[in-house]
N, CA, C and O atoms as a CHARMM CRD file, in Angstrom:
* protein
*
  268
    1    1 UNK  N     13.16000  -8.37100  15.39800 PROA 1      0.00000
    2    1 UNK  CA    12.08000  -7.97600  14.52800 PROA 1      0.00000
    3    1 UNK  C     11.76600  -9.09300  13.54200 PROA 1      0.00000
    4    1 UNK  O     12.59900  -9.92500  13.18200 PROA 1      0.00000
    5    2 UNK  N     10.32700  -9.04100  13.07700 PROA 2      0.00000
    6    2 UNK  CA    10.59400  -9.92200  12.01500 PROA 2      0.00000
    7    2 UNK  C     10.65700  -9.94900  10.71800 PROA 2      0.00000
    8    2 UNK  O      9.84000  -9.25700  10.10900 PROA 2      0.00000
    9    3 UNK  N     11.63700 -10.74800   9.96100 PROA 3      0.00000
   10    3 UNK  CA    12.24900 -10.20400   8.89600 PROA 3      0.00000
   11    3 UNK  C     10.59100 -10.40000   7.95200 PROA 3      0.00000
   12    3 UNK  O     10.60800  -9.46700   7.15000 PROA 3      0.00000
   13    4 UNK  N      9.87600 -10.82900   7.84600 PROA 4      0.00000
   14    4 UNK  CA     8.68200 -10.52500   7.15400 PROA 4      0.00000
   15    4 UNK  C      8.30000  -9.31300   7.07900 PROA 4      0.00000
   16    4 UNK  O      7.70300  -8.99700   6.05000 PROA 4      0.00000
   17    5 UNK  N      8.47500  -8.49900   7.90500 PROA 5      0.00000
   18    5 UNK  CA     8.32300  -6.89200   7.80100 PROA 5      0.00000
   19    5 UNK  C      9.37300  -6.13600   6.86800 PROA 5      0.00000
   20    5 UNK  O      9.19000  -5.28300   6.00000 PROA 5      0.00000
   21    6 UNK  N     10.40600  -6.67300   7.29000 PROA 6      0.00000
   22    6 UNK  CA    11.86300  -5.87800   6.79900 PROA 6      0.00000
   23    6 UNK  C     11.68800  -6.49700   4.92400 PROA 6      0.00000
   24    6 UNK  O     12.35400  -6.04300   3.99500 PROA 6      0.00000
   25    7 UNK  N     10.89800  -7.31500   4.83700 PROA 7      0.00000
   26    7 UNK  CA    11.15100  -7.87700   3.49900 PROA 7      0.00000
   27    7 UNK  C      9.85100  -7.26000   2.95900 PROA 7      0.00000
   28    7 UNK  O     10.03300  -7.24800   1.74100 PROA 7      0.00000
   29    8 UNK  N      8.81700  -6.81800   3.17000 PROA 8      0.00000
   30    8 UNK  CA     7.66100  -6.22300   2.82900 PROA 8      0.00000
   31    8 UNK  C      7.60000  -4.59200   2.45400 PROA 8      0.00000
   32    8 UNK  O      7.10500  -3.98400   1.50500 PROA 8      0.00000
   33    9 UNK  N      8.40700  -4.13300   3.75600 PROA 9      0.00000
   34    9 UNK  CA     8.84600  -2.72700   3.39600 PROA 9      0.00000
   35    9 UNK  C     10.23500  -2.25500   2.97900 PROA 9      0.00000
   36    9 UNK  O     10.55600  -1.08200   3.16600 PROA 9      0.00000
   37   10 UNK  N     11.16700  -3.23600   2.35400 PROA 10     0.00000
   38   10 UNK  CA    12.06600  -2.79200   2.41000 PROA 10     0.00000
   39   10 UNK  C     13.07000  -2.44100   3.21300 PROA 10     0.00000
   40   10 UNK  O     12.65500  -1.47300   3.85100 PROA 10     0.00000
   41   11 UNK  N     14.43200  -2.75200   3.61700 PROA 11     0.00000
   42   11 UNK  CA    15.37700  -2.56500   4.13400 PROA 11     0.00000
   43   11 UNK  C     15.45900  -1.13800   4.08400 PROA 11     0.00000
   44   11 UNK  O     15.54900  -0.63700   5.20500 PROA 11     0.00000
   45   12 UNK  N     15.45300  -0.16800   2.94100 PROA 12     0.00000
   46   12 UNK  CA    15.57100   1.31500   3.19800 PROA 12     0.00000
   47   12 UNK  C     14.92700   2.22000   4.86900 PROA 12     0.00000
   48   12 UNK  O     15.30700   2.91100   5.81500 PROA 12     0.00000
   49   13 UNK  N     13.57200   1.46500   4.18800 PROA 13     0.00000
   50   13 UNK  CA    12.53100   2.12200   5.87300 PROA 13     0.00000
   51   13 UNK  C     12.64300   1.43000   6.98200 PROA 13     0.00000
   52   13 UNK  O     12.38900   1.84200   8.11400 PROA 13     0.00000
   53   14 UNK  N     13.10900   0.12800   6.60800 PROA 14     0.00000
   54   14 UNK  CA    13.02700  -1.10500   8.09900 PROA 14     0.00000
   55   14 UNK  C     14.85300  -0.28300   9.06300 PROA 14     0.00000
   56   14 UNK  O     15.05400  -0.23800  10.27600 PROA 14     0.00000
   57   15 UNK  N     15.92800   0.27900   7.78500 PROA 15     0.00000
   58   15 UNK  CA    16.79000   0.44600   8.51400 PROA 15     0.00000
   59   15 UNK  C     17.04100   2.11400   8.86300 PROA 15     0.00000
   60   15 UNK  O     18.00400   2.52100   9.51200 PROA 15     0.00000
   61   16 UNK  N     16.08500   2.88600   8.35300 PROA 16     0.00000
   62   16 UNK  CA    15.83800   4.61100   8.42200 PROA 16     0.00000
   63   16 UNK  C     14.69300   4.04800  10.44800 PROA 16     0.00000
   64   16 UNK  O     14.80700   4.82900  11.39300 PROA 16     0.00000
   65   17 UNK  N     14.07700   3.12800  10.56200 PROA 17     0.00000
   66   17 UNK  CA    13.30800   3.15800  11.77400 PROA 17     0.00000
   67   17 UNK  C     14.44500   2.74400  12.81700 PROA 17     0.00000
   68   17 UNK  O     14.62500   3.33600  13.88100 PROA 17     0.00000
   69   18 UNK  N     15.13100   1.73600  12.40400 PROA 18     0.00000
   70   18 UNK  CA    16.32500   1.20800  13.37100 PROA 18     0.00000
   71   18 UNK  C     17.10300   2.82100  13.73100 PROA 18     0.00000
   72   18 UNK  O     17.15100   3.22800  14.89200 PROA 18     0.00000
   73   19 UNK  N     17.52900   3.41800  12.86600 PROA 19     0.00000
   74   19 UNK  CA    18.72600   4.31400  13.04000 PROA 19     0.00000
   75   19 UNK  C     17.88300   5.40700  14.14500 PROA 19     0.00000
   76   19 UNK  O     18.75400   6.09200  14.68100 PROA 19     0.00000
   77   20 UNK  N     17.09700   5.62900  14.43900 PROA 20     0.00000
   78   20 UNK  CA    16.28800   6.75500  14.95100 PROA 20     0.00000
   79   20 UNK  C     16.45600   5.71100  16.79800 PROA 20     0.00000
   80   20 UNK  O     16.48000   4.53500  17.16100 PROA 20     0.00000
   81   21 UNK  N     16.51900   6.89900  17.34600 PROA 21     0.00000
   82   21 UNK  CA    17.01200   6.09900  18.57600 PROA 21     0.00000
   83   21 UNK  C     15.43900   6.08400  19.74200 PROA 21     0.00000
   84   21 UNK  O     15.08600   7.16900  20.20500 PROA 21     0.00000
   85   22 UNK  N     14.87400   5.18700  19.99600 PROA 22     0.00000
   86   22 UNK  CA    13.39500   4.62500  20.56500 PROA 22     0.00000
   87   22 UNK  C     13.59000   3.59600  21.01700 PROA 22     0.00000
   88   22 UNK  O     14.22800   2.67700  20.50400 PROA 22     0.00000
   89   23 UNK  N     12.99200   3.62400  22.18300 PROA 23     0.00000
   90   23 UNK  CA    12.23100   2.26800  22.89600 PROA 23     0.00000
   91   23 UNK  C     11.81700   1.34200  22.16200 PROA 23     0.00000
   92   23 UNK  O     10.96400   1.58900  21.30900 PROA 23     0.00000
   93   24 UNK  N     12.30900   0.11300  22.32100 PROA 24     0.00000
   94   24 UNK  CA    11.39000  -1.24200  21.46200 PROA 24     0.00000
   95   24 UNK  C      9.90600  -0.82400  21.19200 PROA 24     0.00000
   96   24 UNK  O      9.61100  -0.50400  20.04000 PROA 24     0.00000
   97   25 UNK  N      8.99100  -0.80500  22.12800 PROA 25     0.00000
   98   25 UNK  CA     7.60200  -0.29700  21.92600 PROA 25     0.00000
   99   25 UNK  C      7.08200   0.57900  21.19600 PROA 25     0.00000
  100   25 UNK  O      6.01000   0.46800  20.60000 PROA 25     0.00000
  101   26 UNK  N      7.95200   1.69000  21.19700 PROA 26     0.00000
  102   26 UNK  CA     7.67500   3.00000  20.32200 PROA 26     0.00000
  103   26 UNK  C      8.45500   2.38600  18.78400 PROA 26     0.00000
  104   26 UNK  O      7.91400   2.86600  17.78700 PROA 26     0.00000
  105   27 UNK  N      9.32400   1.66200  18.55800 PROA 27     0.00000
  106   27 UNK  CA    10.02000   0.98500  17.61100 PROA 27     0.00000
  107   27 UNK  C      8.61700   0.01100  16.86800 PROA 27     0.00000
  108   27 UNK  O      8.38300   0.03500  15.65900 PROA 27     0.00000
  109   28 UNK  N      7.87100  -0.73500  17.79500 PROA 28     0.00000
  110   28 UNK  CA     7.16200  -1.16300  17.11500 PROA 28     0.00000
  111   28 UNK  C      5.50400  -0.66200  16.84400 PROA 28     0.00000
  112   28 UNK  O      4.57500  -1.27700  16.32000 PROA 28     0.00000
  113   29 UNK  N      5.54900   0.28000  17.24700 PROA 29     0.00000
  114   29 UNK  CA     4.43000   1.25900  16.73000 PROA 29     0.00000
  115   29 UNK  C      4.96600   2.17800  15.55300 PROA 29     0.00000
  116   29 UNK  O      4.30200   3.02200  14.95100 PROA 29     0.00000
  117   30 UNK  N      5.92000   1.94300  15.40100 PROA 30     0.00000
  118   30 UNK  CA     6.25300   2.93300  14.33200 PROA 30     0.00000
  119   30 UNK  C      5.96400   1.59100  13.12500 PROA 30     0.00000
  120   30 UNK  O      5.36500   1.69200  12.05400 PROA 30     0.00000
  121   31 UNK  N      6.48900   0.59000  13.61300 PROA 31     0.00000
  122   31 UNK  CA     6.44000  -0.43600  12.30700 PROA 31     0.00000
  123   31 UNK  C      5.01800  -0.78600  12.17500 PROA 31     0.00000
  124   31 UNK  O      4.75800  -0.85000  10.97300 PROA 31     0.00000
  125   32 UNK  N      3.87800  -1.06600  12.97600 PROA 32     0.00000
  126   32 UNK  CA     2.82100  -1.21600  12.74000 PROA 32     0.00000
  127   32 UNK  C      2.12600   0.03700  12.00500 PROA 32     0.00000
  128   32 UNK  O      1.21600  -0.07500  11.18300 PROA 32     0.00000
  129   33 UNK  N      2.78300   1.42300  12.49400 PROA 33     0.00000
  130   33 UNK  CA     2.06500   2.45600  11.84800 PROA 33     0.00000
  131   33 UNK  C      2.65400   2.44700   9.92000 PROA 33     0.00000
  132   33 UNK  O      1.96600   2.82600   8.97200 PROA 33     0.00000
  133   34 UNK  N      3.87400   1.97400   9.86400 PROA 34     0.00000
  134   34 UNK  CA     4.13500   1.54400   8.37000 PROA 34     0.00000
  135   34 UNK  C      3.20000   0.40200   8.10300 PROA 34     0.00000
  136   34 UNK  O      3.05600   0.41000   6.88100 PROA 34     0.00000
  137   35 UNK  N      2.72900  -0.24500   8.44000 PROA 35     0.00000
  138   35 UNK  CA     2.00300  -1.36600   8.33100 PROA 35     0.00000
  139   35 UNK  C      0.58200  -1.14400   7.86000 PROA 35     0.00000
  140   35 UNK  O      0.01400  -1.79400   6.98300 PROA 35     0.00000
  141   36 UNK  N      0.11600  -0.19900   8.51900 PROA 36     0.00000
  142   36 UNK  CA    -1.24200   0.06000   8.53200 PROA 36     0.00000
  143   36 UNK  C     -1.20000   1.33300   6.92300 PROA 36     0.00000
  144   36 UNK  O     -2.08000   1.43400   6.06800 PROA 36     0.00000
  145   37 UNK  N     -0.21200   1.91800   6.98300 PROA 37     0.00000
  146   37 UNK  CA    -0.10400   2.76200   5.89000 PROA 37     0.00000
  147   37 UNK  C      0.06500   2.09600   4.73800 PROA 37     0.00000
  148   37 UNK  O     -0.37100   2.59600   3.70200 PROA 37     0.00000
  149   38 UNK  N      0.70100   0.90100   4.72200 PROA 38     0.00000
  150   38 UNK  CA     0.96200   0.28600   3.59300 PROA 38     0.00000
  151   38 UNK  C     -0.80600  -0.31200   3.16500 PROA 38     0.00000
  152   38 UNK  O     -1.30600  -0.03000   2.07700 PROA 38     0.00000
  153   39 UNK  N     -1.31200  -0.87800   3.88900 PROA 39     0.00000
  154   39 UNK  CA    -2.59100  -1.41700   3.88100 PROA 39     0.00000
  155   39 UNK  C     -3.44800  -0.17900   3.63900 PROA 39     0.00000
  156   39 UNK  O     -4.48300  -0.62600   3.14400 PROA 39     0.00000
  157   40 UNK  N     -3.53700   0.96700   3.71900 PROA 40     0.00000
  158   40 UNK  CA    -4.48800   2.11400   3.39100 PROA 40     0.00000
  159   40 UNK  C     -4.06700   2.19600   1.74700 PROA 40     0.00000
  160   40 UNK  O     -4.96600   2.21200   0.90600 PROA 40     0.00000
  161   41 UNK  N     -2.74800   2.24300   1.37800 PROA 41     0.00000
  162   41 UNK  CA    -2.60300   2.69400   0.75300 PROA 41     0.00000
  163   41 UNK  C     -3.17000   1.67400  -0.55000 PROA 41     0.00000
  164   41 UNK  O     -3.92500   2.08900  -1.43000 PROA 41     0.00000
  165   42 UNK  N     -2.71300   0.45200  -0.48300 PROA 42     0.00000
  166   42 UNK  CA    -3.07300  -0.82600  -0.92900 PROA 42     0.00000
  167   42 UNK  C     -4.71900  -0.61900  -1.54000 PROA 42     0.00000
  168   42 UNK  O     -5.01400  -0.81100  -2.72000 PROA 42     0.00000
  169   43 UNK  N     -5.81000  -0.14100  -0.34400 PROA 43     0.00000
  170   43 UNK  CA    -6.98500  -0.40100  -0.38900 PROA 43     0.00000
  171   43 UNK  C     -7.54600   0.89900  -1.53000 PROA 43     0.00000
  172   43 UNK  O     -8.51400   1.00900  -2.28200 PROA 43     0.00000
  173   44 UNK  N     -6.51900   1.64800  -1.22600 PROA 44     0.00000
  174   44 UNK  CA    -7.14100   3.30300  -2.19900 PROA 44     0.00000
  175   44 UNK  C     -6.71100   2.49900  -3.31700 PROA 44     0.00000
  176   44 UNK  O     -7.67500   2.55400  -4.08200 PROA 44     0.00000
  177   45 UNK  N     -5.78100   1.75100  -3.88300 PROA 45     0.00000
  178   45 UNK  CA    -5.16800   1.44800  -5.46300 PROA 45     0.00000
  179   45 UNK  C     -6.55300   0.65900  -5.86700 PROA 45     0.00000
  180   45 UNK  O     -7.42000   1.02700  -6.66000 PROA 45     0.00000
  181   46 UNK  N     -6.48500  -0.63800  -5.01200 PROA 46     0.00000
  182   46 UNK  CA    -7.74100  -1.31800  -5.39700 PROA 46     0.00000
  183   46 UNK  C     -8.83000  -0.74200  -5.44600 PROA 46     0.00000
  184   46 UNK  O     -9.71100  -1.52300  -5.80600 PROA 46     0.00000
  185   47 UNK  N     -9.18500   0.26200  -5.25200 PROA 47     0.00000
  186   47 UNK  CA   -10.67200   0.96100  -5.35300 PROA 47     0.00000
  187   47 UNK  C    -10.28200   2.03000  -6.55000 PROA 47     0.00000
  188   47 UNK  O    -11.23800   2.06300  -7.32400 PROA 47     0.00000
  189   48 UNK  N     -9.44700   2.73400  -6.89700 PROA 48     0.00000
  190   48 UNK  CA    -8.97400   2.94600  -7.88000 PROA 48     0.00000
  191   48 UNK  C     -9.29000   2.49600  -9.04000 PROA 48     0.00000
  192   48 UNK  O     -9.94200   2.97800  -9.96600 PROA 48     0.00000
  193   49 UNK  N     -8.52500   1.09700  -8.82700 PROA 49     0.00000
  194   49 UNK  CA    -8.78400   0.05900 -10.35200 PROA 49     0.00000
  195   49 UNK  C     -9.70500  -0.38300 -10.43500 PROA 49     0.00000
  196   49 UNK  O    -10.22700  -0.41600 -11.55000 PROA 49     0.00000
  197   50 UNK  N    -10.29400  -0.87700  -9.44500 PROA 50     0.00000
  198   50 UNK  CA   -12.22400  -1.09300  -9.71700 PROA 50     0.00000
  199   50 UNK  C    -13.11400   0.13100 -10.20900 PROA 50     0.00000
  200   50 UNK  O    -13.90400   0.02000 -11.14600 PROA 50     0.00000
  201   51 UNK  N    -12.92900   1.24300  -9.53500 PROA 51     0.00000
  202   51 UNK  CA   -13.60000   1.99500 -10.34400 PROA 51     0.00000
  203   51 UNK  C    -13.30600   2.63400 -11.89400 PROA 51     0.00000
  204   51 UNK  O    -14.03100   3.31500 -12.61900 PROA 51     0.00000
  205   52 UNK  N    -11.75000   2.05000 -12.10700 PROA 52     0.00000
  206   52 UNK  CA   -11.04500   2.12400 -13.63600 PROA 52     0.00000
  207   52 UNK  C    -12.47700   1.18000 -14.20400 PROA 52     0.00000
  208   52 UNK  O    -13.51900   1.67500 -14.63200 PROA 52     0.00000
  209   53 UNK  N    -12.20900  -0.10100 -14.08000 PROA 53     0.00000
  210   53 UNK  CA   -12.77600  -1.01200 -14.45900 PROA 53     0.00000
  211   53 UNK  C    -14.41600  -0.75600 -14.70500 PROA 53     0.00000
  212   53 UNK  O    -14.99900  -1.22800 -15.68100 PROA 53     0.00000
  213   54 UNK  N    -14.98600  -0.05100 -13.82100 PROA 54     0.00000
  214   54 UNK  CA   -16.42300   0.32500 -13.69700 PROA 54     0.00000
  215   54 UNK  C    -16.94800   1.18500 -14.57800 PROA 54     0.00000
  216   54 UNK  O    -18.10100   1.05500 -14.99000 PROA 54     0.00000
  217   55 UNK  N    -15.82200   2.54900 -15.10700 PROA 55     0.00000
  218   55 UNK  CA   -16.24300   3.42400 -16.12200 PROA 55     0.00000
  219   55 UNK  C    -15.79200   2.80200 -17.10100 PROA 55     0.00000
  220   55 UNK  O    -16.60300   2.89800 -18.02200 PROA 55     0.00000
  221   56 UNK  N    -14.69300   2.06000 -17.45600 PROA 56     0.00000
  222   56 UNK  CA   -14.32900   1.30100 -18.95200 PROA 56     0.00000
  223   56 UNK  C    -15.72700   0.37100 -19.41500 PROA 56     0.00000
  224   56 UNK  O    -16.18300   0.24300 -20.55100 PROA 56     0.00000
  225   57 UNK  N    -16.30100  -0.30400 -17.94700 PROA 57     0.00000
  226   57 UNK  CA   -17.71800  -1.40900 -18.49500 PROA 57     0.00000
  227   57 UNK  C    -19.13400  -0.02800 -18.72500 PROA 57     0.00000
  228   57 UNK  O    -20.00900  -0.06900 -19.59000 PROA 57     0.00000
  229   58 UNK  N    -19.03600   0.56700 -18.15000 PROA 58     0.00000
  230   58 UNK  CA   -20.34600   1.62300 -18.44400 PROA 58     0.00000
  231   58 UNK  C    -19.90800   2.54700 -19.64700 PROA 58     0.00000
  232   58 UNK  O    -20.78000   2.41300 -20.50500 PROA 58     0.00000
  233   59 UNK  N    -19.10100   3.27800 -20.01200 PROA 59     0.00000
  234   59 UNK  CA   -18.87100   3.90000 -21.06400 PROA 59     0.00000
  235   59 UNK  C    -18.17500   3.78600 -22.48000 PROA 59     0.00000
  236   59 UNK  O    -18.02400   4.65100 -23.34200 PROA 59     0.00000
  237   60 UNK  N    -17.82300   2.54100 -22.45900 PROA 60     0.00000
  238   60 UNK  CA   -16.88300   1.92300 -23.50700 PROA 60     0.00000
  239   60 UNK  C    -17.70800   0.24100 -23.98200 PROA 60     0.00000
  240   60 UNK  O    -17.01400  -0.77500 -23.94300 PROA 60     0.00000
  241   61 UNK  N    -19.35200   0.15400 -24.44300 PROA 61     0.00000
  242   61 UNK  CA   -19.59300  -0.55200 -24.73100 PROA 61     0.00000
  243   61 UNK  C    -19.26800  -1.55600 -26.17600 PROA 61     0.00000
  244   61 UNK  O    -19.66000  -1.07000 -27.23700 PROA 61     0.00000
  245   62 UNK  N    -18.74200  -2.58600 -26.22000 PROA 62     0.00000
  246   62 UNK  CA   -17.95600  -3.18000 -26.81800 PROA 62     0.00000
  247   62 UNK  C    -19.00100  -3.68300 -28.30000 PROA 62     0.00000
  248   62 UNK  O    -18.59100  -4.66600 -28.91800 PROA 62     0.00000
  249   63 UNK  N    -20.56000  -2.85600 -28.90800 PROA 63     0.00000
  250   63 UNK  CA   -21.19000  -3.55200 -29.36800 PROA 63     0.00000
  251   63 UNK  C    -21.37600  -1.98400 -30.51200 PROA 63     0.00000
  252   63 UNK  O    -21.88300  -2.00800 -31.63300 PROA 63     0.00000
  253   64 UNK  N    -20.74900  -0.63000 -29.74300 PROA 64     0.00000
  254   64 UNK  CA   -20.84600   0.72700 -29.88900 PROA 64     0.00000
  255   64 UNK  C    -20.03200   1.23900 -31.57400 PROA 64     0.00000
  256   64 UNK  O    -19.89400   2.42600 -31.28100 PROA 64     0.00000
  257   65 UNK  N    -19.72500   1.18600 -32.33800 PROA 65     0.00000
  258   65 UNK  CA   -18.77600   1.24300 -33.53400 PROA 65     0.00000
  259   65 UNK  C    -18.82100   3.17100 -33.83000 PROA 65     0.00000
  260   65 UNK  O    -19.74000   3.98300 -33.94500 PROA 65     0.00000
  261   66 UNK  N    -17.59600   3.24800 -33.85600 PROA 66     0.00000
  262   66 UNK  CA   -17.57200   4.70200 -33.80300 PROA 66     0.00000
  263   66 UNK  C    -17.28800   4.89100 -34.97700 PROA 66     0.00000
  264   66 UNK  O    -16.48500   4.02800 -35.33100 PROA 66     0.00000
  265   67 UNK  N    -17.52700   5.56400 -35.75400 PROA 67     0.00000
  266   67 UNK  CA   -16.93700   6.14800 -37.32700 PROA 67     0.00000
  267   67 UNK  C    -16.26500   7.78800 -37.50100 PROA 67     0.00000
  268   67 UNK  O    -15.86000   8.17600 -38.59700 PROA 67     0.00000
């Protein structure tokens, strides 16, 4: 396997997929399916914080003085 994976997800999940007993192939669909989850999950944070970023610039104008 390559340790670029095992170092991305962690030894916990790289060695919870080893212990489960599968075919190389099905072994590495399971790691691509961590792969692809990690990357979904990645893309929801960043859209997240952009849209943080989007209501802080539209509703929090910096020129506004509240009393």
């Amino acid at each position: 396997m390559n340790k670029n994976i095992e170092i991305k997800f962690g030894s916990v999940i790289y060695d919870k997929i080893n212990a489960v007993r599968m075919s190389p192939s099905e072994r590495l669909v399971a790691i691509n399916a961590m792969r692809d989850a990690d990357a979904i999950v990645d893309a929801i944070l960043w859209l997240t914080h952009k849209v943080e970023q989007l209501g802080a610039l539209l509703f929090l104008k910096p020129g506004i003085k509240h009393n």
